[in-house]
FILOTI-399995 format. One record per residue (C-alpha): residue in three letters; x, y, z. Coordinates in Angstrom, 3 decimals. Layout:
residues N
ATOM  code         u         v         w
ATOM   Ala         X         Y         Z
...
end
This chain:
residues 486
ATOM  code         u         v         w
ATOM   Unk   -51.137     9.563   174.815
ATOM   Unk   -48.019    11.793   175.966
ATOM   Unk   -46.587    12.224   178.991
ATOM   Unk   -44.642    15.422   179.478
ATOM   Unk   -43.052    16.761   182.524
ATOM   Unk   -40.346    19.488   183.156
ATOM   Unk   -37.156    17.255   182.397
ATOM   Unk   -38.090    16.664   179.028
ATOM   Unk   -36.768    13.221   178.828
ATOM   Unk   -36.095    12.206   174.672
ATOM   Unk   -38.300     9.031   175.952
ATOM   Unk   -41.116    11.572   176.572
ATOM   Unk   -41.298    12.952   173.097
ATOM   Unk   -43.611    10.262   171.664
ATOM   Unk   -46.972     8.328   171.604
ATOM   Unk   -48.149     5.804   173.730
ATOM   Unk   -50.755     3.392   174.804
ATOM   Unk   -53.024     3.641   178.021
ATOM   Unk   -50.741     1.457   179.638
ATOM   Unk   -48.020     2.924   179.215
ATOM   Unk   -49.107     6.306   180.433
ATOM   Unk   -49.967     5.140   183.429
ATOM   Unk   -46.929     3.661   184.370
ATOM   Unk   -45.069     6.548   182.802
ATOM   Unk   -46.813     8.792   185.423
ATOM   Unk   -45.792     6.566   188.627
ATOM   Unk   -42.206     7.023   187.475
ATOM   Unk   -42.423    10.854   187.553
ATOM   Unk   -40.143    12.192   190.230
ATOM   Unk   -39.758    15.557   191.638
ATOM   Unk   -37.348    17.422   189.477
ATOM   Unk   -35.275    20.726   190.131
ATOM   Unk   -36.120    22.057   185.929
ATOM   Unk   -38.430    24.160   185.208
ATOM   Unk   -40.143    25.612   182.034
ATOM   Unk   -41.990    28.109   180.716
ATOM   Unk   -45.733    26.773   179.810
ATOM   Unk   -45.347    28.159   176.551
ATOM   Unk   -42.307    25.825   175.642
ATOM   Unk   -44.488    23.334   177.342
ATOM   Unk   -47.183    23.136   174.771
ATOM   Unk   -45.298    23.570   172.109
ATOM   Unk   -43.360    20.643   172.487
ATOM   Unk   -46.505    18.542   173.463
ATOM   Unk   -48.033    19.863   169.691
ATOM   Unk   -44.824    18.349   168.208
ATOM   Unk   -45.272    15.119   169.345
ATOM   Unk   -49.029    15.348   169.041
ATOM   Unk   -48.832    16.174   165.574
ATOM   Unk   -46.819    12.780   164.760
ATOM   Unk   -50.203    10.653   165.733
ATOM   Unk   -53.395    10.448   163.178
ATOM   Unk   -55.920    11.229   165.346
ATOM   Unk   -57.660    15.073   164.645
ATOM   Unk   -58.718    15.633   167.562
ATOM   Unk   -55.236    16.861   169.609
ATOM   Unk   -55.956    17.660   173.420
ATOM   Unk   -53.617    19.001   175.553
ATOM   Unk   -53.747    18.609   179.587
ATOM   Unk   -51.600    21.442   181.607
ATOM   Unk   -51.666    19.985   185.545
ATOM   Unk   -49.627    23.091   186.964
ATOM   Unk   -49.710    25.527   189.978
ATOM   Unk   -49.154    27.956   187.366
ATOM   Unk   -46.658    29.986   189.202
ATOM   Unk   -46.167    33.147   187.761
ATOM   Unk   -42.951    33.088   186.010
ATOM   Unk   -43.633    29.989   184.107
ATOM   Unk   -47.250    31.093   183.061
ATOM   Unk   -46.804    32.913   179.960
ATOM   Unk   -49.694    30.761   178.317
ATOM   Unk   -50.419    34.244   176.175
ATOM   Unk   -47.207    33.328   174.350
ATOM   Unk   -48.247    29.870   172.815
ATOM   Unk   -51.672    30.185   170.103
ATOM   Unk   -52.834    27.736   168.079
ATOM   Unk   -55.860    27.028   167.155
ATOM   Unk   -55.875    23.228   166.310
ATOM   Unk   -54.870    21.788   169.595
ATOM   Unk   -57.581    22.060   172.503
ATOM   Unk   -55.335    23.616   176.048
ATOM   Unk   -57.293    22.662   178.964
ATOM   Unk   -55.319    24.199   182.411
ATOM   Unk   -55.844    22.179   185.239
ATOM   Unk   -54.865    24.277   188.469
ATOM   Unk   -53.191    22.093   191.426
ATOM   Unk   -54.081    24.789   194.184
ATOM   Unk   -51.645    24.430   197.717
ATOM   Unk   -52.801    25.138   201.681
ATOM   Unk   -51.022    28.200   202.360
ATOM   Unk   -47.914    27.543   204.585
ATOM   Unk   -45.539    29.598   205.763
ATOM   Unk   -41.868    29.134   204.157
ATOM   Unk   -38.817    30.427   205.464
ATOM   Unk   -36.071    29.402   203.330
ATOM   Unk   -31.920    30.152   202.659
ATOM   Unk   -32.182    32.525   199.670
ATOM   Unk   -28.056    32.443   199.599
ATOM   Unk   -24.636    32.934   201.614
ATOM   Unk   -21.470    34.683   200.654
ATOM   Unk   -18.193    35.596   202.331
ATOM   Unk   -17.576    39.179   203.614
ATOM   Unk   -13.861    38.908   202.267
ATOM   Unk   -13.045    37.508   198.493
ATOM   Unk   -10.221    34.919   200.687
ATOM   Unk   -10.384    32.913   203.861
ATOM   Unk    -6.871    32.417   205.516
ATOM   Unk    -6.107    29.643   208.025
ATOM   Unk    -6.918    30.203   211.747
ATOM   Unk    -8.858    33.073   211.435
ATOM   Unk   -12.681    34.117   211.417
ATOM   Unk   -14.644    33.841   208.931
ATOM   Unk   -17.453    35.996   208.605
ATOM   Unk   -20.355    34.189   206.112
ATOM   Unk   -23.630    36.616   205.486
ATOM   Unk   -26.788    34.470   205.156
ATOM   Unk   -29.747    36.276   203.515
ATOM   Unk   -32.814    34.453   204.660
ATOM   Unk   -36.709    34.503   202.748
ATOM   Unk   -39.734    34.938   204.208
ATOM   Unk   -42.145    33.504   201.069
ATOM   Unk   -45.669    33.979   202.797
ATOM   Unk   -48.059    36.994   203.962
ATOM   Unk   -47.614    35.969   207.861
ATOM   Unk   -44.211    36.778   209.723
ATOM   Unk   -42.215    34.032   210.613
ATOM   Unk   -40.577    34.058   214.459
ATOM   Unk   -38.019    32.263   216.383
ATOM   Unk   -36.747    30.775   212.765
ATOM   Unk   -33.426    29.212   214.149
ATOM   Unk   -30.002    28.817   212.090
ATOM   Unk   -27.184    26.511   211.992
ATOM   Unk   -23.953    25.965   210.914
ATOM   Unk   -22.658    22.332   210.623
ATOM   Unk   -18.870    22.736   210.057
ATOM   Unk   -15.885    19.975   210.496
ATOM   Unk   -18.464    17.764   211.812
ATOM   Unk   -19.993    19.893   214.219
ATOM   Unk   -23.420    21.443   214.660
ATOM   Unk   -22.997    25.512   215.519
ATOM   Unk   -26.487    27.364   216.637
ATOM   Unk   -26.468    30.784   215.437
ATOM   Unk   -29.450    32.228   217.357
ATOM   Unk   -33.139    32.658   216.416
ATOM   Unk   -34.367    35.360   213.841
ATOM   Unk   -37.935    37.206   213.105
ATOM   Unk   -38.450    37.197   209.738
ATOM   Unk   -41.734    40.219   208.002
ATOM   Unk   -43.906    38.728   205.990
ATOM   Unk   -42.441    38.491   202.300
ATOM   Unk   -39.282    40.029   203.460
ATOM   Unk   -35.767    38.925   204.093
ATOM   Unk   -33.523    39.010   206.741
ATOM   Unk   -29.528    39.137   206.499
ATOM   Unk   -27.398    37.154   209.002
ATOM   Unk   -23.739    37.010   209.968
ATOM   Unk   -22.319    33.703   210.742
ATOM   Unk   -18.552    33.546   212.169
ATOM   Unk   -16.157    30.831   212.636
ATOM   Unk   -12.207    30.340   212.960
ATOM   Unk   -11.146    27.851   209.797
ATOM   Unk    -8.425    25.084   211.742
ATOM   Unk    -7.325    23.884   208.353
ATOM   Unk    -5.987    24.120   204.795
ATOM   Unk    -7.789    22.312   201.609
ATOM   Unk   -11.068    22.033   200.872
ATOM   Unk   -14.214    22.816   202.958
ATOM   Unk   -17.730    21.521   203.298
ATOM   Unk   -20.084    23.653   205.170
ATOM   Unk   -24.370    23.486   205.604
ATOM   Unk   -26.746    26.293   206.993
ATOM   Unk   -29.632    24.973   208.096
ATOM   Unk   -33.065    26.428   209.453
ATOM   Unk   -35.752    24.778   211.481
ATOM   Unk   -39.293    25.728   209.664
ATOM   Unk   -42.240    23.833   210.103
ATOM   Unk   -44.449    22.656   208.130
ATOM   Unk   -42.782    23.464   204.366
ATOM   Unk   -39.428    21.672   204.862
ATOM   Unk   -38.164    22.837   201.639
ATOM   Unk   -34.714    24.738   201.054
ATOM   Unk   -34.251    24.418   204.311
ATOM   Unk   -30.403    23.049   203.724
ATOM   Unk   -28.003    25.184   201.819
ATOM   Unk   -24.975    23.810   201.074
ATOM   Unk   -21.306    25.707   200.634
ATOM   Unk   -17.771    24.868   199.750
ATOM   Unk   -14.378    26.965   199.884
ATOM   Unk   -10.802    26.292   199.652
ATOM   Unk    -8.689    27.700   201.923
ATOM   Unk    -5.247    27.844   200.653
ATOM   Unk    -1.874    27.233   202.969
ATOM   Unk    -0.227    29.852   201.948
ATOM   Unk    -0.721    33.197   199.556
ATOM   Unk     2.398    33.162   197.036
ATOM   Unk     3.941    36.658   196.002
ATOM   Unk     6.653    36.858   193.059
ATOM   Unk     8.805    39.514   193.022
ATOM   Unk    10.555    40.201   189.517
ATOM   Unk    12.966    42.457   190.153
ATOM   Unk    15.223    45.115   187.674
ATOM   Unk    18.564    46.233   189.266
ATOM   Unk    18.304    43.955   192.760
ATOM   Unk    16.105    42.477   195.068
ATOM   Unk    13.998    45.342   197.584
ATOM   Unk    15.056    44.245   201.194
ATOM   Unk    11.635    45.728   202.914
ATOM   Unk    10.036    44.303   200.513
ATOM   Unk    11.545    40.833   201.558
ATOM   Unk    11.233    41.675   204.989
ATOM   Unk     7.720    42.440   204.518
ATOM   Unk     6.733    39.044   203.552
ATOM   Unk     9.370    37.618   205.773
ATOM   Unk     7.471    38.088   209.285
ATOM   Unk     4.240    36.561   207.812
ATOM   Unk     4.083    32.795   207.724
ATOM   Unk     1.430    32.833   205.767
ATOM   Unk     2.760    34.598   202.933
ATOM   Unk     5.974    33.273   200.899
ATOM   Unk     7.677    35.837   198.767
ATOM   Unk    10.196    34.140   195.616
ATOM   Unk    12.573    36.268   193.825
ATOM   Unk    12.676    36.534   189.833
ATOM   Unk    15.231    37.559   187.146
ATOM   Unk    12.738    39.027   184.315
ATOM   Unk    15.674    37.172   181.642
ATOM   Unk    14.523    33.663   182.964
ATOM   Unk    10.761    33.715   184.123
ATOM   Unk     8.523    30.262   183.817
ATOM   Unk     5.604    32.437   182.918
ATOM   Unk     3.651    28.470   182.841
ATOM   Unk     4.437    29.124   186.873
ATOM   Unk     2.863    32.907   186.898
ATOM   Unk    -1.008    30.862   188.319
ATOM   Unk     0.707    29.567   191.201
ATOM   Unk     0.917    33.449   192.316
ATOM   Unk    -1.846    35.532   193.502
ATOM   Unk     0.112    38.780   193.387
ATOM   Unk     3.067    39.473   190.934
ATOM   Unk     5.520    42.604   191.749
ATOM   Unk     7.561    44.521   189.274
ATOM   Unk     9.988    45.966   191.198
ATOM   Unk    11.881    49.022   189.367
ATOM   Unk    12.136    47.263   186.016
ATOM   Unk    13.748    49.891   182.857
ATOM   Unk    11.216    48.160   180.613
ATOM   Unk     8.538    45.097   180.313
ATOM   Unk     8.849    42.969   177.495
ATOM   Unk     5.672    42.433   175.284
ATOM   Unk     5.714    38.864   176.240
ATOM   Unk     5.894    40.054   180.190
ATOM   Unk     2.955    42.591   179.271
ATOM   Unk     1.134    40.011   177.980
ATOM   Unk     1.696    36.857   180.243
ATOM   Unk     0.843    39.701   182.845
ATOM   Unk    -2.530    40.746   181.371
ATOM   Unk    -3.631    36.754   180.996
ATOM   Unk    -2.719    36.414   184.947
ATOM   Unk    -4.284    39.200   186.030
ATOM   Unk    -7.548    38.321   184.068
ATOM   Unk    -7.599    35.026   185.496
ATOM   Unk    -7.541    36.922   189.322
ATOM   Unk    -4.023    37.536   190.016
ATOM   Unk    -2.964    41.470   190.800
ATOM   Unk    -0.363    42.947   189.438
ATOM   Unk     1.813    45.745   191.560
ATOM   Unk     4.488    47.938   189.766
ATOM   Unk     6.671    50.055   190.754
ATOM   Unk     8.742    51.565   187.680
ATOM   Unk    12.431    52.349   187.489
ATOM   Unk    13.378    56.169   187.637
ATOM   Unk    15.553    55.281   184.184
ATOM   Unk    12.304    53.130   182.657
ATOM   Unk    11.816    53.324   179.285
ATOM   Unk     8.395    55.340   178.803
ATOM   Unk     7.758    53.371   175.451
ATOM   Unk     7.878    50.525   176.914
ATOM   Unk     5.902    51.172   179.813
ATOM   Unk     3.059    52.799   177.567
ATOM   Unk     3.091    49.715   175.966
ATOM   Unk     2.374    47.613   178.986
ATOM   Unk    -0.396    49.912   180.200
ATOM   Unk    -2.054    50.114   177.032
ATOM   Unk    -2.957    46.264   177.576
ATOM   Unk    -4.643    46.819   180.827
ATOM   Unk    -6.383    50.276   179.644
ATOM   Unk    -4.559    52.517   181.944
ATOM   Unk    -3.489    55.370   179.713
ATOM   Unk     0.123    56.337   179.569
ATOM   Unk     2.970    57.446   181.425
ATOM   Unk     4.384    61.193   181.326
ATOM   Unk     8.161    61.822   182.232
ATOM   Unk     9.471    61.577   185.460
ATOM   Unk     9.170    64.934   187.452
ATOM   Unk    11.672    65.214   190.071
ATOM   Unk     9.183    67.432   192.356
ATOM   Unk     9.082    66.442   196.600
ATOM   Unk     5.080    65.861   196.928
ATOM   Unk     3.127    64.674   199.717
ATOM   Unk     0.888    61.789   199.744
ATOM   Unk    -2.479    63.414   201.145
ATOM   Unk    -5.384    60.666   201.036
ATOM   Unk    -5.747    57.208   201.531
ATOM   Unk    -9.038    55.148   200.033
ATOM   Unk   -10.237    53.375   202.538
ATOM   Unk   -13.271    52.555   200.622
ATOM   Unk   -11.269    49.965   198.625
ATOM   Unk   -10.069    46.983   199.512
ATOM   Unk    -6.691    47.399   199.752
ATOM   Unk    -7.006    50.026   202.658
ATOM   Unk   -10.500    48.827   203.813
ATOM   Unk   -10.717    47.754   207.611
ATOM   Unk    -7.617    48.381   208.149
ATOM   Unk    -7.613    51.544   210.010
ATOM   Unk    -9.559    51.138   213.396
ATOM   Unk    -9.827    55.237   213.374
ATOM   Unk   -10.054    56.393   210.057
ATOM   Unk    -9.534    60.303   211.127
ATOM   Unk    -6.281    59.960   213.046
ATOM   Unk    -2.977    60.886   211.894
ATOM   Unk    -1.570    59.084   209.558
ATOM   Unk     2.020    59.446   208.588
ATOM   Unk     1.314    59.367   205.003
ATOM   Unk     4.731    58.549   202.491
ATOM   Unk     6.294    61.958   200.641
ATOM   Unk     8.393    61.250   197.445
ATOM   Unk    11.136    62.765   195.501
ATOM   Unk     9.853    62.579   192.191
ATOM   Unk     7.743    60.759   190.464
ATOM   Unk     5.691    59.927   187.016
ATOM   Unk     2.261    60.831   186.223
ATOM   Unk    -0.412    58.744   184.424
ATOM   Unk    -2.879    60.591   181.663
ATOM   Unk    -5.643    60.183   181.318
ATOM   Unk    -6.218    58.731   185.353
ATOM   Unk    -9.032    56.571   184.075
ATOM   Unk    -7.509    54.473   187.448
ATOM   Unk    -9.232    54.336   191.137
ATOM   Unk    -7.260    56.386   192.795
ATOM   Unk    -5.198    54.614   196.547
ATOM   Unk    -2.864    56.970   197.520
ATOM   Unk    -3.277    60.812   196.460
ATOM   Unk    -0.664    63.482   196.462
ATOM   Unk    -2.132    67.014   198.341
ATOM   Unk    -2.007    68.431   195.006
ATOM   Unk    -4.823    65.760   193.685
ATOM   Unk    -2.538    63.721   191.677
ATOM   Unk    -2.507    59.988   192.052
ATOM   Unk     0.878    58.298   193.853
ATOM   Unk    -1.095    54.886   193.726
ATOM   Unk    -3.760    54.200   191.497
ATOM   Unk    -5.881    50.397   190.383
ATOM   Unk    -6.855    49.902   187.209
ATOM   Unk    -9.424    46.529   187.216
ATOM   Unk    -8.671    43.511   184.739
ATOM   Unk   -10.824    40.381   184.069
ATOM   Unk   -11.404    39.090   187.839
ATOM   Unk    -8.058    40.903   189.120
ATOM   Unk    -6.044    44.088   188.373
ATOM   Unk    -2.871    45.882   187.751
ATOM   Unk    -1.585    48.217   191.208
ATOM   Unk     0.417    51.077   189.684
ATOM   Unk     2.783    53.570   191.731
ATOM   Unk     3.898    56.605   190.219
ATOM   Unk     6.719    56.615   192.065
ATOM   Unk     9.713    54.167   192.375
ATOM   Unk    10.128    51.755   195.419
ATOM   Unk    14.260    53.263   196.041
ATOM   Unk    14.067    54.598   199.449
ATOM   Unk    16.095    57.368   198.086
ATOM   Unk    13.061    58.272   195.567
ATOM   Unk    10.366    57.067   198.137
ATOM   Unk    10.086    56.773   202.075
ATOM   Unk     6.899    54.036   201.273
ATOM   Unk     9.079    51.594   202.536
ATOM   Unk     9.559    53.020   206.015
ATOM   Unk     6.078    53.710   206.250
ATOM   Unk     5.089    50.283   207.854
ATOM   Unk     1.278    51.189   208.840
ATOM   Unk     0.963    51.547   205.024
ATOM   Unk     3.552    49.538   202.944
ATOM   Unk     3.234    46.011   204.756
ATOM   Unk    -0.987    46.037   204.741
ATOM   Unk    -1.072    47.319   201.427
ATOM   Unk     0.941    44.246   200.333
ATOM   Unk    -0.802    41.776   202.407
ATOM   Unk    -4.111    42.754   201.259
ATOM   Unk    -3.467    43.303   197.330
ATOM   Unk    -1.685    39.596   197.954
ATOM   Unk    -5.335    38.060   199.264
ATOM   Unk    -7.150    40.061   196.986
ATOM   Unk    -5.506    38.689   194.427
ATOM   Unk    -7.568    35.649   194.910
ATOM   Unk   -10.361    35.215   192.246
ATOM   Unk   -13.979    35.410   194.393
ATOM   Unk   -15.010    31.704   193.723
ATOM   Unk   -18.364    30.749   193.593
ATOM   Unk   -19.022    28.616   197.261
ATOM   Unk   -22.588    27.393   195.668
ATOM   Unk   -24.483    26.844   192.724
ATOM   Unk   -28.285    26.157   191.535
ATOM   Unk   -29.127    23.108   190.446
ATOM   Unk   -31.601    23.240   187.015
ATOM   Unk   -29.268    25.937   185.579
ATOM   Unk   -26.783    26.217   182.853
ATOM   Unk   -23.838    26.362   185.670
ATOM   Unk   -20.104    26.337   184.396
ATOM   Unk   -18.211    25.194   186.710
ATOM   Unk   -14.644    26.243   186.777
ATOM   Unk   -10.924    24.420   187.888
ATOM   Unk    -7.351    24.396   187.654
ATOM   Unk    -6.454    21.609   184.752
ATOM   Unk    -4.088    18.832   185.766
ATOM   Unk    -2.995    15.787   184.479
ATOM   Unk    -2.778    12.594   186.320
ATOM   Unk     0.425    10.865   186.879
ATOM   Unk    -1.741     7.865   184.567
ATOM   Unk    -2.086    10.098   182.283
ATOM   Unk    -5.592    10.063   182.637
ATOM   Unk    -7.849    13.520   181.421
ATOM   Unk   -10.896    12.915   181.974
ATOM   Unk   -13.041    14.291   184.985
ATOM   Unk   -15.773    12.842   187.425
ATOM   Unk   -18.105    14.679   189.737
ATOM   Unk   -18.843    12.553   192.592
ATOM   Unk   -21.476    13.012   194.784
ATOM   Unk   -21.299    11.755   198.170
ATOM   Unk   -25.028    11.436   199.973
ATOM   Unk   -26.477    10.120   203.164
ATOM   Unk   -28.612    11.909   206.056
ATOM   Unk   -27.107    14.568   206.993
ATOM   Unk   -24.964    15.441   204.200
ATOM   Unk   -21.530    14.129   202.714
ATOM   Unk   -19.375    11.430   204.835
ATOM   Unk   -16.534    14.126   205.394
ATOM   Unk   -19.715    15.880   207.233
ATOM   Unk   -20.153    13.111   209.760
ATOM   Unk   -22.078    10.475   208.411
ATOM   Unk   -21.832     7.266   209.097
ATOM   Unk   -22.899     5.420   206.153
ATOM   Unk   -22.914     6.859   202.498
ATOM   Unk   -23.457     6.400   199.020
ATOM   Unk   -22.091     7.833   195.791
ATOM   Unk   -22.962     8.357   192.502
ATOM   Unk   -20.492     9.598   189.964
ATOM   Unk   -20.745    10.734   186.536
ATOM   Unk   -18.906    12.327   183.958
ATOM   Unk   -19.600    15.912   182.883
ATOM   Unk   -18.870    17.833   179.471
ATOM   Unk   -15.114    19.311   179.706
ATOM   Unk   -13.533    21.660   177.661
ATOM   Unk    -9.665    22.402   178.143
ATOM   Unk    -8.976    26.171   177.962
ATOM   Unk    -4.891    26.607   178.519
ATOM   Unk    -4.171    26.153   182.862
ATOM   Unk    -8.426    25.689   183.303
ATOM   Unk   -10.792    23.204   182.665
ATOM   Unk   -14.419    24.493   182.361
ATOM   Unk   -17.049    21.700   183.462
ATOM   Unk   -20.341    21.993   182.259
ATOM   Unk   -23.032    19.426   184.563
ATOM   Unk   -26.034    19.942   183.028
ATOM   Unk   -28.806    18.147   184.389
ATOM   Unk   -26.375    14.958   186.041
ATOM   Unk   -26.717    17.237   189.338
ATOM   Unk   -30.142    16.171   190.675
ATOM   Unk   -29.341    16.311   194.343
ATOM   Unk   -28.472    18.971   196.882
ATOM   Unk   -24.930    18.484   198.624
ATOM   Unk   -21.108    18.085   197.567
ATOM   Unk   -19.933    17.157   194.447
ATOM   Unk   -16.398    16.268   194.730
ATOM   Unk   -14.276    16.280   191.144
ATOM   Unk   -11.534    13.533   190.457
ATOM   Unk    -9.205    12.189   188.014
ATOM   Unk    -8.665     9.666   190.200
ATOM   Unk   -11.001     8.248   192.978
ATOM   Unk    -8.850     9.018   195.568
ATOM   Unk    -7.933    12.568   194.935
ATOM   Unk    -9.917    15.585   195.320
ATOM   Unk    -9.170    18.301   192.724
ATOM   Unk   -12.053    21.054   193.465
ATOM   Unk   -15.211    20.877   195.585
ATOM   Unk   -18.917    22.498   194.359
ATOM   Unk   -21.937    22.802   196.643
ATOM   Unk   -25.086    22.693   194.906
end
């Protein structure tokens, strides 16, 4: 006989006696894999075909779900397929299809809004379904919901964040009788403060100090482009180039890497910049090339409030702005760029061009107050840098799916031991991980396959995740490098 469930354990793939099977099938465990019926049978044939018996019969005990039911797909005419249907009392089934943050960064003591798109999986509609948030230890109802019948419902969950570092959080809802994905676990960092370099050409931009300077949050550092760390440039979220003549193709490229890896880029050329250079630099990030400075007043006309940058900013979109004018200023061709700021005349003065998870910010004009009154124009200069600064943050991923091929992604390090290689730790008891509130937990701790790509390591857990909750990654026991949800 073989036994053959979903995991397809190496221990599976051969013959045994009676015996055997039968205590093989006691051990059987609900598993999160899955697997197409197809791929089923043909590795039951494999093994089947190693015995000497003729007469190969195959048993499939399966609800026979439809995306795992492509039976059509596997013929062969030596091996009798009997399918043996396990049929279920319909239930109703309400469960937490998946949560995301409405903004890519969550900053310390302010609201978080988390969207929570709940499943209705039967033909009935579900009422009074109620969710919760459980939070720093405590328990947060967030009302009762109506669910139609096979349709979903989106939610809105808000709460302040009281702390830097890493955060466990679990939606729950109440839905009797199926029980199942009822729990969905998340995790975020929030950071304690967003990091902006400024490498400057000439001298260092005043309102662009000041700028920084009334936000606690934010911390602005100062750079000579003759003696840059570039191994420093992922400790940044947003980088500045403020009125440099030219941009080295070791800049250009150090800056393409960052802004690939999430960071955004923000430049404001020199009226003296080299155009050679410059074309250079936006040739890496696609974003055609720079014409000769026009010394032309225009008007800035537009602002995007559709993007980021500008979005929710405004409480009245329609009022008056006092938009920024400028003295001069280049122009980018082709504008294969989403356009920011737009002169009356339909040009760009501000225009993003997207990179890898972040993107490169480019004005037209210079940030000399002599060139550009941007600077004095505080309703626009100081959010526009506050937001590209939190955008800058890559969107990380607050949960993943156990039974898929999930990469999980962090920051390398190297422990003051020397030591290089990680653990994922999972941390279980009743209601969730001990930092959650329980009293009394167990862990179980494993090493996953690592692969060291430059500043990242990329983790892949393969089927070591089991079990829904917090897996906490190490070098050392006591130190907490990165959280994942699953």
């Amino acid at each position: 006989f073989q036994i053959l469930n979903n995991d397809f354990e190496g221990r599976d793939q051969r013959l045994v006696s009676k015996e055997d099977a039968l205590s093989r099938i006691e051990e059987i465990r609900t598993s999160p894999a899955s697997r197409d019926l197809s791929k089923v049978l043909t590795r039951q044939k494999q093994c089947l075909n190693t015995g000497n018996q003729e007469n190969k019969v195959a048993f499939v005990v399966s609800d026979f779900q439809t995306n795992i039911a492509d039976i059509t797909n596997f013929r062969d005419t030596l091996l009798e397929v009997n399918l043996v249907p396990m049929r279920a009392v319909q239930e109703r089934n309400v469960s937490i299809d998946s949560a995301w943050f409405a903004n890519p960064v969550q900053i310390l003591n302010q609201p978080a809004n988390l969207l929570v798109k709940l499943s209705n999986r039967s033909d009935e509609e579900a009422t009074d379904i109620r969710l919760s948030l459980r939070h720093d230890g405590q328990s947060k109802p967030v009302g009762a919901v109506t669910i139609p019948a096979g349709g979903t419902r989106l939610d809105t969950v808000s709460f302040t964040i009281l702390h830097a570092g890493w955060h466990e959080a679990r939606l729950s809802v109440t839905d009797y009788p199926v029980q199942f994905d009822d729990d969905y676990y998340i995790s975020f960092h929030v950071p304690e403060r967003i990091n902006v370099l400024a490498i400057n050409g000439l001298k260092e931009n005043k309102f662009l100090s000041n700028a920084f300077l009334g936000a606690k949050y934010f911390k602005l550092d100062n750079g000579d482009p003759r003696s840059l760390d570039y191994s420093k440039f992922a400790d940044y979220q947003l980088i500045v180039l403020n009125e440099l003549t030219s941009v080295s193709s070791g800049l250009a490229n150090e800056l393409k890497t960052f802004s690939q890896n999430g960071g955004n880029v923000l430049v404001f050329p020199s009226q003296s910049s080299e155009v050679t250079s410059y074309n250079a630099f936006l040739q890496n990030f696609a974003a055609g090339n720079l014409g000769a400075f026009d010394a032309t007043p225009r008007q800035a006309s537009q602002v995007n409030t559709e993007e980021f940058v500008f979005r929710d900013v405004f409480l009245n979109k329609s009022a008056n702005l006092r938009l920024p004018s400028t003295q001069g200023n280049f122009k980018i061709a082709p504008a294969r760029g989403e356009q920011i700021l737009t002169y009356r005349d339909g040009s760009s003065l501000l225009s993003k061009f997207s990179q890898g998870e972040g993107a490169l910010y480019f004005s037209a004009a210079p940030l000399n107050e002599q060139i550009s009154d941007l600077v004095r124009n505080g309703e626009i200069f100081v959010p526009m840098l506050f937001k590209m600064a939190i955008a800058g943050n890559k969107s990380r991923q607050i949960a993943y799916t156990i039974g898929k091929d999930e990469v999980l992604e962090a920051r390398h390090r190297v422990s003051a031991r020397g030591e290089t290689n990680y653990k994922l730790r999972h941390t279980v008891n009743d209601t969730g991980s001990s930092k959650d509130g329980g009293a009394s937990a167990s862990s179980a701790e494993f090493i996953p396959e690592q692969r060291i790509f430059g500043s990242k390591v990329l983790l892949t857990p393969g089927t070591q995740v089991r079990d829904a909750g917090w897996y906490i990654l190490n070098l050392q026991s006591d130190s907490t490098l990165a959280e994942f949800a699953f």
